[in-house]
C-alpha positions in Angstrom: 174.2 25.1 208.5 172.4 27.0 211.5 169.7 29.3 210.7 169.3 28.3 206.9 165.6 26.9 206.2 164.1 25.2 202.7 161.3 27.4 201.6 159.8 27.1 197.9 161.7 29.1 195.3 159.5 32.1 194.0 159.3 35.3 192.2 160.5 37.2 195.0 164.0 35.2 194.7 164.3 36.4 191.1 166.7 38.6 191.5 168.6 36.9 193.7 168.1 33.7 192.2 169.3 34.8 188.8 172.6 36.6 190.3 173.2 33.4 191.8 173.4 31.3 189.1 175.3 34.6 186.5 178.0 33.7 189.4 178.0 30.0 188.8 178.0 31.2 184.8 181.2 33.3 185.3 183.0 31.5 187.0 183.2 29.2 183.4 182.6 25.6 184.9 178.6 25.4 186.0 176.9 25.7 182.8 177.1 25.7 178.9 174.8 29.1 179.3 177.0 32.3 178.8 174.1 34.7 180.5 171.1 34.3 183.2 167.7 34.3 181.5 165.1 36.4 182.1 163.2 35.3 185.2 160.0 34.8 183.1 162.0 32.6 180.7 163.6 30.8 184.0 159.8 30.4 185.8 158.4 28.9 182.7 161.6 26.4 182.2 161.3 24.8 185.7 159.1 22.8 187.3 157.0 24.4 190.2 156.8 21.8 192.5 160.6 20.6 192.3 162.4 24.1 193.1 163.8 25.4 196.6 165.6 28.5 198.0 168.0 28.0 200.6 167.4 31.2 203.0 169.1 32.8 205.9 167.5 33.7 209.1 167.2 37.3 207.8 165.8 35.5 204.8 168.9 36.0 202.1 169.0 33.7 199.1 171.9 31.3 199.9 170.9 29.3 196.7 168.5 27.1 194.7 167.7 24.2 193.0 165.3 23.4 190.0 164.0 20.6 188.5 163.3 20.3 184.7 161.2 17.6 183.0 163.9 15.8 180.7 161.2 15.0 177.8 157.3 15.4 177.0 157.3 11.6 176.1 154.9 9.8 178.5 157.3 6.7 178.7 160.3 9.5 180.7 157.5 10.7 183.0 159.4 10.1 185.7 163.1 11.2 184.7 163.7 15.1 185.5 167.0 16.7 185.5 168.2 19.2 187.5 170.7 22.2 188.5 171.8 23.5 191.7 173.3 26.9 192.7 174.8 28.0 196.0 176.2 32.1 196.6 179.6 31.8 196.5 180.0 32.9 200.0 177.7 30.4 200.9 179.8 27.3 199.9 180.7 24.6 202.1 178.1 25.0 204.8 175.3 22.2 203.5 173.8 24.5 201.7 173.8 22.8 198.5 173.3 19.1 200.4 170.3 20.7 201.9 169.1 21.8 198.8 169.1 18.2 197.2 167.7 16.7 199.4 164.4 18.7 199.5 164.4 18.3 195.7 164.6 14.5 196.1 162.2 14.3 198.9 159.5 16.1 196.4 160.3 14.1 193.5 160.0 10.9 194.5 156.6 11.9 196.8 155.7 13.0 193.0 156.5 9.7 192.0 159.8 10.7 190.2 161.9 7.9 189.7 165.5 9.5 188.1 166.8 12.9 188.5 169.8 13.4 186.3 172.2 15.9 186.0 175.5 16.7 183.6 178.5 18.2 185.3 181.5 19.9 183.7 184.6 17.1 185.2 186.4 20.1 186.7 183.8 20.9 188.6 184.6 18.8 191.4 183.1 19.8 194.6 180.1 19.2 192.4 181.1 15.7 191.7 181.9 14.6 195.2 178.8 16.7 196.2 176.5 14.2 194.1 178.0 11.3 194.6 177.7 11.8 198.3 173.6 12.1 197.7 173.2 8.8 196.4 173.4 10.5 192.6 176.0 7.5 190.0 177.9 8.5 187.4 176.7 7.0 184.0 179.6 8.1 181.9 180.9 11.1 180.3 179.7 12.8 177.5 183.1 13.5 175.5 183.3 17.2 173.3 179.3 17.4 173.9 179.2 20.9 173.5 181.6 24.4 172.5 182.1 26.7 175.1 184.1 30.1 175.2 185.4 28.3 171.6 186.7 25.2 173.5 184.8 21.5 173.5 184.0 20.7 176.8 183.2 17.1 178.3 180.1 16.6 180.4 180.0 14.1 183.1 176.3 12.2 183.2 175.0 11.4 186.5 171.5 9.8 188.2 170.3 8.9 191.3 167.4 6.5 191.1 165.2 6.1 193.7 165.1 2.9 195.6 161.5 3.9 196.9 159.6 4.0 193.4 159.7 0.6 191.7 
């Protein structure tokens, strides 16, 4: 996409950042989560140095991504997972491709080895979206979790990097 640029994602993308992903929430097939959190609860959650914002030229949030660590246990060090967000009528244009990659150049010059993520199997465009960044699917994760009163499947992916050994 012309005229988008990968900045850091900060406080001054709260707002936007957060309506962002209420979107992805509403529409019913992003996320377990049923409402945004607070950006305080959001900052503290995500990692500093693995989060992006996807900006316009006249510097309007097209979307994010944000890296969490997946466990405190030194031995998983290297393993983060990870969500991505793009406006809705930013789809389609990159955005989201853009997005990944910045998040896997910083993690594996961080010495990150796996970013996982779980995706909803409807979600699709997610799927393919992943799978064209290099990310695997390791299997699905069958009636993991209740949402809107229904069991929903979650589809387990990773991308390992083939720079850290």
């Amino acid at each position: 996409m012309t005229g988008m640029r990968i900045t850091a994602l900060l406080a001054e993308h709260a707002d936007a950042a957060l309506a962002i992903y209420q979107a992805g929430i509403d529409e019913g097939n992003a996320t377990f989560e049923t409402t945004a959190p607070t950006w305080a609860a959001f900052d503290a959650a995500k990692l500093p140095d693995h989060r992006f914002a996807a900006v316009d030229e006249d510097g309007k949030l097209l979307g994010w991504v944000a890296a969490t660590a997946v466990s405190d246990r030194c031995a998983y060090a290297g393993v983060v997972e990870h969500s991505v967000y793009v406006a809705p009528a930013a789809r389609g244009r990159g955005v989201a491709r853009a997005l990944l990659d910045a998040l896997i150049a910083s993690t594996e010059a961080a010495g990150i080895w796996t970013i996982q993520s779980g995706i909803f199997p409807e979600n699709t465009a997610s799927l393919v979206l992943h799978e064209r960044a290099g990310f695997r699917i390791i299997g699905t994760r069958e009636r993991i979790g209740r949402h809107h009163g229904a069991w929903r499947d979650v589809v387990l992916l990773e991308r390992r990097s083939p720079r850290i050994s």
